[in-house]
C-alpha positions in Angstrom: 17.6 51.6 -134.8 14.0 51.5 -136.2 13.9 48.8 -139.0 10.7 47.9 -141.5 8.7 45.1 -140.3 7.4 42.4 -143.1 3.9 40.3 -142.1 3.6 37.3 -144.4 1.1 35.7 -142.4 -2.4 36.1 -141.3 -2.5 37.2 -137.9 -4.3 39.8 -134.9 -1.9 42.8 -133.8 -2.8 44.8 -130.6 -1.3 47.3 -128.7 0.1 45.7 -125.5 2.0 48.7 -123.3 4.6 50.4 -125.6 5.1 47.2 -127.5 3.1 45.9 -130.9 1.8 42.5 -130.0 1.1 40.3 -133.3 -0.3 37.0 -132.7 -0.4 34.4 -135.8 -3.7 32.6 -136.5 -3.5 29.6 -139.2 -6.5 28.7 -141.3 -8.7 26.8 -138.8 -8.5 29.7 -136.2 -5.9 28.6 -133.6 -3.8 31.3 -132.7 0.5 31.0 -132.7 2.4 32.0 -130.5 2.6 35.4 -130.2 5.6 37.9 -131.3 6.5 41.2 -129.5 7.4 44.2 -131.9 9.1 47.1 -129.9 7.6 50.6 -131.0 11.0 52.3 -131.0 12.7 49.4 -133.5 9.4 49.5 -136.4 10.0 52.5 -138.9 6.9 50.9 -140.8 5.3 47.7 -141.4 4.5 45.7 -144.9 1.0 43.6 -144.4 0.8 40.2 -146.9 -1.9 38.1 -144.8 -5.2 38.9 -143.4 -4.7 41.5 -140.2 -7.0 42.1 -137.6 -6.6 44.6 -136.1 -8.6 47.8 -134.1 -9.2 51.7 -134.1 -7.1 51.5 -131.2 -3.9 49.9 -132.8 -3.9 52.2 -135.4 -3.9 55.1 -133.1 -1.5 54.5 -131.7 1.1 53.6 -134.8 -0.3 57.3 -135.7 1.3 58.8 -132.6 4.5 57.0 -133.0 4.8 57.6 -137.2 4.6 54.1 -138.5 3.4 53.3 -141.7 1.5 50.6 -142.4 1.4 49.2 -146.3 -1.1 46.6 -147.5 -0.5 43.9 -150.3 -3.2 41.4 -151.0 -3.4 38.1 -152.1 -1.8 38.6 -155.5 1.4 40.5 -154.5 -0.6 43.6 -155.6 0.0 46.8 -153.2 -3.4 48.0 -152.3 -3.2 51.0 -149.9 -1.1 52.1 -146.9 -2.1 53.5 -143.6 -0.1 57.4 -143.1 0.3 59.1 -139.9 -0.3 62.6 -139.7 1.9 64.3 -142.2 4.1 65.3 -138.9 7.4 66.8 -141.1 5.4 69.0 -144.0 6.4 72.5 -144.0 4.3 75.5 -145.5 7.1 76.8 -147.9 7.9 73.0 -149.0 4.3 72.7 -150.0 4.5 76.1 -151.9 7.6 75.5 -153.5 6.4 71.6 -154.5 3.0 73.0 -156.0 4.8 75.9 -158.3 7.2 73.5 -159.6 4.0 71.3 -160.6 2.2 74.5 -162.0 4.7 75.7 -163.7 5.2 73.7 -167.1 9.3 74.7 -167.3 10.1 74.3 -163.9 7.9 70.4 -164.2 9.9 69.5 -167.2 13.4 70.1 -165.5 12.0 67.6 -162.4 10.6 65.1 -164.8 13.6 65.0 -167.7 15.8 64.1 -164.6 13.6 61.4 -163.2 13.5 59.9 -166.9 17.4 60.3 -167.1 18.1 58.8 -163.6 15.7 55.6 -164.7 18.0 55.2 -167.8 21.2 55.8 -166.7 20.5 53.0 -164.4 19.0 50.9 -167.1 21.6 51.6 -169.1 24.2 50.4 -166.0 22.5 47.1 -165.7 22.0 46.3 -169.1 26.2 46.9 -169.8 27.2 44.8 -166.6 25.2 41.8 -168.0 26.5 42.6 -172.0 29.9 42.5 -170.4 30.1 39.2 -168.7 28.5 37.5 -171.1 28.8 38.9 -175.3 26.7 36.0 -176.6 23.5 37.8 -175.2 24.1 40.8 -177.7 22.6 43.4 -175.5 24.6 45.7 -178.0 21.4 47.1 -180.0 19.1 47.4 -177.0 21.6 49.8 -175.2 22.6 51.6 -178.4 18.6 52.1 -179.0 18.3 53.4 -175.8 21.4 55.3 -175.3 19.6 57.2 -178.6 16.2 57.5 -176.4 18.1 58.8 -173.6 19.5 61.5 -176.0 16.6 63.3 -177.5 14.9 63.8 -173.5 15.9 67.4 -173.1 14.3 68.2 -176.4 11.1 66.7 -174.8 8.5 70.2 -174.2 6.2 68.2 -172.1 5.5 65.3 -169.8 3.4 63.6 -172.6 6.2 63.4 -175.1 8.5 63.0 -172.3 6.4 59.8 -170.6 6.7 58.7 -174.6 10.2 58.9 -174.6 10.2 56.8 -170.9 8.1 54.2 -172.0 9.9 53.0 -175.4 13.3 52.8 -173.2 11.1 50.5 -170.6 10.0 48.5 -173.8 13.3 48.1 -175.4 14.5 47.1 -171.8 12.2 44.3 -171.0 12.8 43.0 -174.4 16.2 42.1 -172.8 14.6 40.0 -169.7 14.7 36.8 -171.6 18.0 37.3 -172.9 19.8 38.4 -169.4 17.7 35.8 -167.3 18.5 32.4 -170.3 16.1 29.7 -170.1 14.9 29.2 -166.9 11.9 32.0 -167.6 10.0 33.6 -169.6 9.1 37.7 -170.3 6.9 37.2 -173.2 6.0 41.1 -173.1 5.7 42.8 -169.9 1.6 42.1 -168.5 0.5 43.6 -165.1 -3.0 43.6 -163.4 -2.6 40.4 -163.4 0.9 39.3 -164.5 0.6 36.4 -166.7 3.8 34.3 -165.9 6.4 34.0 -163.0 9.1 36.6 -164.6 6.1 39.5 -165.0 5.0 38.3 -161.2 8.3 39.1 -159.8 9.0 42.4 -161.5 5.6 44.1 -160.4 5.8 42.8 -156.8 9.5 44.0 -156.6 8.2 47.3 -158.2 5.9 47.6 -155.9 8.3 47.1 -152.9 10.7 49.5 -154.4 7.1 52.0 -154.4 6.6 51.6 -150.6 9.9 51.6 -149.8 10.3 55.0 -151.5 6.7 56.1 -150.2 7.6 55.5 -146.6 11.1 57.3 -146.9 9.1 60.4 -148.3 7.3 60.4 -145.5 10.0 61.3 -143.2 10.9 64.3 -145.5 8.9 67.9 -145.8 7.9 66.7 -149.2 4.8 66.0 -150.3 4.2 62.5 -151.7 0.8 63.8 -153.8 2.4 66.2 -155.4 4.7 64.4 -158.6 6.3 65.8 -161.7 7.0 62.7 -164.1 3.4 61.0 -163.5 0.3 63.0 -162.8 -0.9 63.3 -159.6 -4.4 61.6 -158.8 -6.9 60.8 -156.7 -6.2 57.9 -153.9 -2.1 57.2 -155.0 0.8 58.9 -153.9 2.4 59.8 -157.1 5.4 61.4 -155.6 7.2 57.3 -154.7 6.1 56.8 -158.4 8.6 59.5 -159.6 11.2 58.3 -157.2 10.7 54.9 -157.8 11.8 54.3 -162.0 15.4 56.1 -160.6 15.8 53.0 -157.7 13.7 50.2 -159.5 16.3 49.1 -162.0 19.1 49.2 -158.9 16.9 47.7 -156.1 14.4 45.3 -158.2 16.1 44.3 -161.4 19.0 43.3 -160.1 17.8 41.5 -157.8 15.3 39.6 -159.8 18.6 38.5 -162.3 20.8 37.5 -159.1 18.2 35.4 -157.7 17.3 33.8 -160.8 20.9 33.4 -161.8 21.7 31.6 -158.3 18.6 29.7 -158.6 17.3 30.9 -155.6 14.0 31.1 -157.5 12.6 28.8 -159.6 9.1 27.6 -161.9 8.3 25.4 -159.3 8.1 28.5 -156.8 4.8 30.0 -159.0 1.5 28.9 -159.8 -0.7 30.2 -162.7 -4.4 30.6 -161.3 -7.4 32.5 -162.7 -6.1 35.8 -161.4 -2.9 35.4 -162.9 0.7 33.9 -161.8 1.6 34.5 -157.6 4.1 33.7 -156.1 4.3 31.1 -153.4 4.5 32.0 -150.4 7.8 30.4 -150.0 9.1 32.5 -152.5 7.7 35.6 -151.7 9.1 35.1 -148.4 12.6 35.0 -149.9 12.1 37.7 -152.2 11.0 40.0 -149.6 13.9 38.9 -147.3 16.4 40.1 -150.1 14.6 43.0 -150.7 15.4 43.8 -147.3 18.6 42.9 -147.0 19.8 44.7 -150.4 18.0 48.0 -149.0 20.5 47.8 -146.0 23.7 46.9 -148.2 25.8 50.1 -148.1 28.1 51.4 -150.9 30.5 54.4 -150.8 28.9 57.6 -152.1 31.2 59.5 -154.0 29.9 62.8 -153.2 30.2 62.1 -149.3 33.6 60.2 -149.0 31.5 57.6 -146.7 29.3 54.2 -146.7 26.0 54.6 -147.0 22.9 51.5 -147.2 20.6 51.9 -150.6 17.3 52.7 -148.1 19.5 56.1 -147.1 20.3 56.7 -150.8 16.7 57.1 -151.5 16.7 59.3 -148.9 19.4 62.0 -150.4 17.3 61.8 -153.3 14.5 62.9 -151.7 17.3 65.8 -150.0 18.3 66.5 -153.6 14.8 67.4 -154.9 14.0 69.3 -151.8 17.0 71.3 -152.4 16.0 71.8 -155.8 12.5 73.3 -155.2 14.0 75.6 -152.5 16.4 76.8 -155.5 19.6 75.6 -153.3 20.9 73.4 -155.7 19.8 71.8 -159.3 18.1 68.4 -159.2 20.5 65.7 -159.8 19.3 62.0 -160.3 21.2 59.1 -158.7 23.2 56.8 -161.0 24.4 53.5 -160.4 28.5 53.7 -161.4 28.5 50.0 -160.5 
């Protein structure tokens, strides 16, 4: 079973026989010892240190479909090598496009996006109000349960994206409450995050974009072509759409368990001119549960059977391509847990 790979240090990879070879090298130059990646058992890999690697290399992760996404010093995604496009079909691309160009058939696409993100918003906001009253999360989801309301009288992305952002506001106004006194939100800040709770919910957000990135991948859609955010040069604006449905599932909660388990603590940051990273300790961790909450399964409803969170994102990409084939109306995800 093909599995995603995670590099957290700096290292040289080479192609040795059908086999990825990735050989760690510390500060100073000496090299590790090295690691042997079967090509069968890597679906794609995630890059945190300094790779070396050649024309050839890449060539070949082209032939066999891997992925390869980049992050840079400050948890920051910065790129991702694609294979071919080897899945795209002509009439998926038509049928993606029109949906785009056509303002009516957009809005349907985009309005559930929005309502998939705040359903599950909504989902983790009432778990945490439940088990614990005294953090009166009462007015934040009655504020947003009122957002979530007026989107199908939204008549275009701009009003809609309105809409989208003043339930992501109210939201993050609740970190502080749901997380108690360990951190800090003090306003969400990105590019660069200015303190440890901000540093963990855009590197998680920009897992929960990969992830979704690389599962489009290995679907006919196209991930340029988007309906909630505009497509643009150099992004794939596609795992953007997909992503506000999964991110308050596969990152939120997350960030709350580990924090509440103290898994992750102050000590694990550090504030520099660039803004607050991670350690690489902590990143480590993070990633780790990342992983292993992608591959937790749940019982879908809707197929009687288990099923991990990577393969729900999957459906969802089904869903939508059953949508813009006029098969079946687009129905977002939500959390019932």
């Amino acid at each position: 079973m093909k599995q995603t790979k995670y590099l957290m240090n700096p290292g040289r990879m080479s192609r040795q026989d059908n086999t990825l070879k990735f050989t760690p090298v510390d500060e100073n130059g000496v090299e590790g010892t090295p690691r042997f990646l079967p090509v069968e058992q890597v679906s794609d890999l995630y890059v945190f240190g300094n790779l070396d690697a050649n024309s050839a290399l890449y060539n070949f992760l082209g032939q066999e479909g891997i992925a390869v996404h980049f992050f840079n010093y400050y948890e920051h995604y910065t790129g991702s090598f694609m294979p071919r496009e080897y899945l795209l079909a002509g009439k998926m691309q038509v049928e993606q496009t029109k949906h785009y160009m056509a303002a009516k058939k957009r809005m349907v696409v985009a309005q559930a996006f929005v309502e998939g993100a705040a359903c599950n918003i909504l989902r983790v906001l009432k778990y945490h109000h439940s088990r614990d009253n005294a953090k009166d999360l009462g007015q934040a989801i009655a504020t947003i349960e009122g957002l979530l309301a007026n989107v199908p009288a939204t008549t275009d992305v701009p009003m809609l994206m309105g809409i989208e952002g003043n339930i992501r506001q109210t939201y993050y106004d609740c970190f502080d409450a749901i997380v108690g006194a360990t951190f800090t939100m003090d306003g969400r800040s990105k590019r660069p995050p200015q303190n440890e709770l901000n540093a963990l919910i855009s590197f998680g957000n920009m897992l929960c974009y990969t992830a979704c990135l690389g599962t489009i991948y290995h679907t006919q859609l196209n991930p340029t072509i988007s309906f909630l955010h505009e497509p643009g040069a150099r992004r794939y604006s596609l795992a953007l759409d997909l992503a506000e449905v999964f991110k308050p599932i596969l990152v939120d909660r997350l960030i709350f368990r580990m924090i509440n388990k103290r898994q992750l603590q102050p000590s694990d940051f550090r504030v520099e001119v660039g803004g607050c990273v991670m350690k690489e300790a902590a990143r480590k961790r993070f990633v780790q549960g990342f992983d292993e909450l992608l591959k937790e399964t749940i019982k879908h409803r809707s197929l009687g059977r288990s099923v991990s969170y990577r393969h729900l994102v999957k459906l969802e990409c089904y869903k939508l391509q059953k949508h813009l084939l006029g098969m079946e109306t687009y129905k977002p995800f939500k959390a019932l847990w």
